[in-house]
C-alpha positions in Angstrom: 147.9 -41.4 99.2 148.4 -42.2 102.9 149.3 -45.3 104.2 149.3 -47.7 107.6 151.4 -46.0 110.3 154.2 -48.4 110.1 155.0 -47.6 114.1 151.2 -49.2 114.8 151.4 -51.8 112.5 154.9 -53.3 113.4 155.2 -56.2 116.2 156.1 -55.5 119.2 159.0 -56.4 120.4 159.7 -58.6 123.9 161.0 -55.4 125.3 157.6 -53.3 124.6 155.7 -56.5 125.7 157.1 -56.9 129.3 156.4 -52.9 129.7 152.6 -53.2 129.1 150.5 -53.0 132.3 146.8 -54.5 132.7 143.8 -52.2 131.8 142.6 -52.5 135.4 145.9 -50.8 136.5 146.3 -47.9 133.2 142.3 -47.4 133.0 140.4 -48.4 136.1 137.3 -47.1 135.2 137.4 -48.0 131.7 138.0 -51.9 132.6 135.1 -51.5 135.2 132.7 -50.0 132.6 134.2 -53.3 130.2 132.9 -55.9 132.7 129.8 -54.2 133.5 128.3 -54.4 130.1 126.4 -51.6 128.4 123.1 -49.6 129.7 122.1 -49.3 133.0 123.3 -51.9 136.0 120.0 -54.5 136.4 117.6 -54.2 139.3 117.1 -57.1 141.5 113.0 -55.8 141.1 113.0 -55.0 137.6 109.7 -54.2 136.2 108.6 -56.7 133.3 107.4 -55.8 130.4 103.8 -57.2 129.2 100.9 -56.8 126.4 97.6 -56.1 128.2 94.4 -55.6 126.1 92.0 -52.9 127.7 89.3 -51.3 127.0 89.8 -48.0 125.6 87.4 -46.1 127.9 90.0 -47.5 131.2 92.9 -46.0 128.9 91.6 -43.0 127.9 90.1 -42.5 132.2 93.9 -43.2 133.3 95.5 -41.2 130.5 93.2 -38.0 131.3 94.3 -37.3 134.6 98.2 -37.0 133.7 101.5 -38.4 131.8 101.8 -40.6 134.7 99.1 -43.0 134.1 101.0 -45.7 133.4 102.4 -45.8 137.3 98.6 -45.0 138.7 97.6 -48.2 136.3 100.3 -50.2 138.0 98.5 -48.9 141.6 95.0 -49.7 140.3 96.5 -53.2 139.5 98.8 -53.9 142.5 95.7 -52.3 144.7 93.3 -55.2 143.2 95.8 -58.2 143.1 95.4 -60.8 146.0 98.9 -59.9 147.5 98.1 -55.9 147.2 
């Protein structure tokens, strides 16, 4: 049976200690990948996410002309909103 590696699970000593440099300086991108979090950086504009009830008929009309009919529902809506 194998054990622990004995060199990884010994103290280090002052020596070893005082050698160590910051992540920032060994792994740059690493450390900057740390802070950033996981998934993709936040827009200032995100899109938010909502539950809509429609009829089916609208659904079914935007779903027939394309795989895109989520954005051209978002246009339909934009296009009637005061603010358009």
């Amino acid at each position: 049976m194998i054990g622990p590696d004995p060199e990884i699970e010994r103290p280090r000593t002052d020596e070893e200690l005082s050698r160590l440099k910051p992540i920032d300086e060994v792994l740059p991108k690493l450390a900057e990948s740390i802070r950033r979090g996981r998934g993709r950086p936040r827009l200032h504009n995100a899109k938010q996410a909502v539950t809509l009830r429609l009829d089916p008929d609208v659904v079914e009309r935007f779903k027939s002309e394309g795989d895109d009919w989520r954005t051209r529902m978002a246009q339909a809506v934009k296009k009637a909103s005061p603010r358009g």
